[in-house]
C-alpha positions in Angstrom: -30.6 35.2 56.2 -29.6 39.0 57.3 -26.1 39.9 57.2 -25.0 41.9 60.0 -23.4 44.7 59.1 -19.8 45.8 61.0 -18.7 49.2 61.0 -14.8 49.5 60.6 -12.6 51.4 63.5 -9.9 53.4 62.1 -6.8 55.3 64.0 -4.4 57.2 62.1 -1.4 58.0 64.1 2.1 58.6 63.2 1.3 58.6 59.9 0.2 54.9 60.1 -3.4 53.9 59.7 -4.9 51.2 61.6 -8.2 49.1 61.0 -10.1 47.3 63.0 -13.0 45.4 61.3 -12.3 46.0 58.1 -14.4 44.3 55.3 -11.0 42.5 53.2 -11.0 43.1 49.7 -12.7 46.8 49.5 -10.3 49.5 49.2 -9.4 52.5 51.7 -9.6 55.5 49.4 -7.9 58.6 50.2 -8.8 62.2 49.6 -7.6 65.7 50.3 -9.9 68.5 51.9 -10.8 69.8 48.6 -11.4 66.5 46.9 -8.8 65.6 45.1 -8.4 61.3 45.4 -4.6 61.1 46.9 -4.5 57.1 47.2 -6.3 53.8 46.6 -5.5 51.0 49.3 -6.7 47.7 49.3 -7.6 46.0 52.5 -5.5 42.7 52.8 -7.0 41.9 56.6 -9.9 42.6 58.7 -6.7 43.4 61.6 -5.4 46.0 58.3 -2.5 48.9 59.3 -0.7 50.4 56.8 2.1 53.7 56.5 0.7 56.1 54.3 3.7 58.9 54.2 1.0 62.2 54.1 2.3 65.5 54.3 0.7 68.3 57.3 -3.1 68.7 56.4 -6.5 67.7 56.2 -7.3 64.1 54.8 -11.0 62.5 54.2 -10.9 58.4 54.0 -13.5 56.6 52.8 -14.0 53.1 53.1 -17.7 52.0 51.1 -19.8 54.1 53.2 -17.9 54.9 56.2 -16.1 58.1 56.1 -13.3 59.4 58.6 -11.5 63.1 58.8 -8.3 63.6 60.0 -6.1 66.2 60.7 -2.1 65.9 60.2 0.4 68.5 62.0 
């Protein structure tokens, strides 16, 4: 049997970020522009939003192999 595989959605918006699909148990992991890991979240629900408090700049998440960019002003 083949697993399908579903890609998560994420928003980040008012400093919250929102998932849609998002594979429960794996972590959302963090990172600023130059690498540096900021924070670790794990994913409680695939329906998973969460306030993250980041200050103005440019953030990479990562969730397994889905990767996102956003920019905070």
């Amino acid at each position: 049997m083949i697993e399908e595989q579903v890609t998560p959605e994420m928003v980040f918006s008012n400093n919250k970020l929102y998932m849609k699909n998002a594979p429960v148990g794996k972590s959302v992991e963090v990172y600023s522009i130059i690498g540096n890991k900021i924070k670790e979240i794990k994913i409680t629900s695939s329906e998973f939003e969460q306030e993250l408090n980041l200050r103005r700049g440019i953030y990479i998440f990562k969730v397994g192999i889905s990767v996102w960019k956003s920019v905070i002003k």
